[in-house]
C-alpha positions in Angstrom: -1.4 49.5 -23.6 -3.2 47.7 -26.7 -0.8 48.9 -28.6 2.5 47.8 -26.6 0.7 44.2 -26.9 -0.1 44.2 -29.9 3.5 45.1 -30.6 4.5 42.3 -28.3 2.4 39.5 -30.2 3.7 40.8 -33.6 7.3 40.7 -32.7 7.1 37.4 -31.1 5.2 36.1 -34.4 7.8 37.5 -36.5 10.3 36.0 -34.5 8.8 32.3 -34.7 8.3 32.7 -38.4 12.0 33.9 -38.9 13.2 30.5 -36.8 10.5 28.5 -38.7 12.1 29.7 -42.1 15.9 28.9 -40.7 15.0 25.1 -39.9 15.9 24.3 -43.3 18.8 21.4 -41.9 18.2 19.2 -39.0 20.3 20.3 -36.5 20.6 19.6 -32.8 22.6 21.9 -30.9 23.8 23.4 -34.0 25.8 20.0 -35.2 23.9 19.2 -38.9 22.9 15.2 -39.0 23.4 13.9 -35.3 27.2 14.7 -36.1 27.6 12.3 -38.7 30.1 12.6 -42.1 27.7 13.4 -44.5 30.6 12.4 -47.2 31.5 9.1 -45.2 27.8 7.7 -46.6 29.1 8.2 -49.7 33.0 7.0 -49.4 33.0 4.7 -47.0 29.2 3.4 -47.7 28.9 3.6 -43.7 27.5 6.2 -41.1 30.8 7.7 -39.5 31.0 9.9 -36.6 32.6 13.7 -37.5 35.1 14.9 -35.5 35.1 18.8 -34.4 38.6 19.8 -35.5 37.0 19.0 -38.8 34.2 21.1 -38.8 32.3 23.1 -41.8 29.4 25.7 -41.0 26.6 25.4 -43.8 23.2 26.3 -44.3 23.3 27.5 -40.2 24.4 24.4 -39.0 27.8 22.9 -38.3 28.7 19.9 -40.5 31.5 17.7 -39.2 33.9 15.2 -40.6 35.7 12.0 -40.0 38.8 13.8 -42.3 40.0 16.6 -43.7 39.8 15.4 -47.1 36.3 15.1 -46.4 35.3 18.0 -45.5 36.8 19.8 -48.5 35.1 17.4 -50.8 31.7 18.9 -48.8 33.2 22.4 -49.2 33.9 21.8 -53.1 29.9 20.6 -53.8 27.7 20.3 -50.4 24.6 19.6 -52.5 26.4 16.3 -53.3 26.6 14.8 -50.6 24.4 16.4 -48.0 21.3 14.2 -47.2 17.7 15.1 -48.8 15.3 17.2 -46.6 18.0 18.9 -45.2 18.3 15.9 -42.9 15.1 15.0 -41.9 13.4 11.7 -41.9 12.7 11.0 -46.0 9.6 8.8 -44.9 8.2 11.9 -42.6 8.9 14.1 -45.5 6.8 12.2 -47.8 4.2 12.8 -45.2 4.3 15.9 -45.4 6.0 16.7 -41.6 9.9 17.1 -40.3 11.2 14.5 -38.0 14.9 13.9 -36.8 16.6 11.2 -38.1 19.0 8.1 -36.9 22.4 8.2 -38.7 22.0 4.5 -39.0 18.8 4.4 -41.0 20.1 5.8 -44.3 20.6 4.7 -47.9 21.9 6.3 -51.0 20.3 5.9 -54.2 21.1 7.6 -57.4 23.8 9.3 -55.9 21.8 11.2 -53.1 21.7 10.1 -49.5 18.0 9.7 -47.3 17.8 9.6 -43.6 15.3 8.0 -41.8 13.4 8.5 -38.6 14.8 5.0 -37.4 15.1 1.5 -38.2 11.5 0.5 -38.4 10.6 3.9 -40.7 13.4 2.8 -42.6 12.2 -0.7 -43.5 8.6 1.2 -44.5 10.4 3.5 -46.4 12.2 0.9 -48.3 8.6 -1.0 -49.6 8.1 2.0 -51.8 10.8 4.4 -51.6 9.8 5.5 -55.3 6.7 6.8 -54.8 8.0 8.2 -50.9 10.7 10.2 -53.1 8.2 11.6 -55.1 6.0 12.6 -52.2 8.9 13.9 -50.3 10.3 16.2 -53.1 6.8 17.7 -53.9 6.1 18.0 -49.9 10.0 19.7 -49.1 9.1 23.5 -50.5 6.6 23.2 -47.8 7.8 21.3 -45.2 11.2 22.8 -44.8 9.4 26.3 -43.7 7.8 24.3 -40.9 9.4 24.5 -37.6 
């Protein structure tokens, strides 16, 4: 009997560690970034709601699209425009935890786009997104393993 739980307990440690290591991209039921057109951030310098016919599955989450054209410009080079952190909150990042993120609380600088938690995070992040950036990048091996 030990042994049967102790084989229980493993398994369902494996299990947690296996969905911890798959969290890489915020998702919510499966849709990457609330839905949003990662590529419209870039284009249209606006958050754009995706529509499903134009839908893209990467890095276990479904990406969608405003257009066609933009979802094969994601297909041709996703590490372009898909957001930091996989599409968590930059500022939780920094801080060395996940957090979901509003599609209105984003900015791209130097050609990469950051989400934020929401409005108010964003305006802290703003006041020294330099240093948050660095935080963040040295934080994400980490933090992206967390579930």
């Amino acid at each position: 009997m030990k042994r049967l739980v102790f084989i229980f307990c493993l398994s369902v440690w494996t299990l947690t560690s296996l969905k911890a290591q798959k969290s890489e991209i915020f998702v919510k039921d499966s849709i990457a970034i609330n839905g949003y057109d990662a590529v419209a951030y870039f284009k249209q310098s606006a958050p754009v709601k995706g529509q499903t016919q134009f839908t893209y599955l990467w890095k276990g989450g479904k990406w969608l699209f405003s257009s066609a054209e933009n979802m094969n410009d994601f297909k041709a080079n996703p590490e372009k425009y898909a957001p930091q952190y996989g599409g968590y909150c930059a500022y939780g990042t920094a801080d060395g935890h996940k957090a979901p993120t509003d599609p209105e609380a984003w900015t791209v600088l130097d050609g990469k786009l950051y989400l934020n938690y929401n409005k108010k995070v964003f305006g802290l992040w703003q006041k020294d997104r330099a240093n948050y950036i660095i935080k963040a990048d040295k934080n994400w091996p980490t933090v992206k393993t967390q579930e």
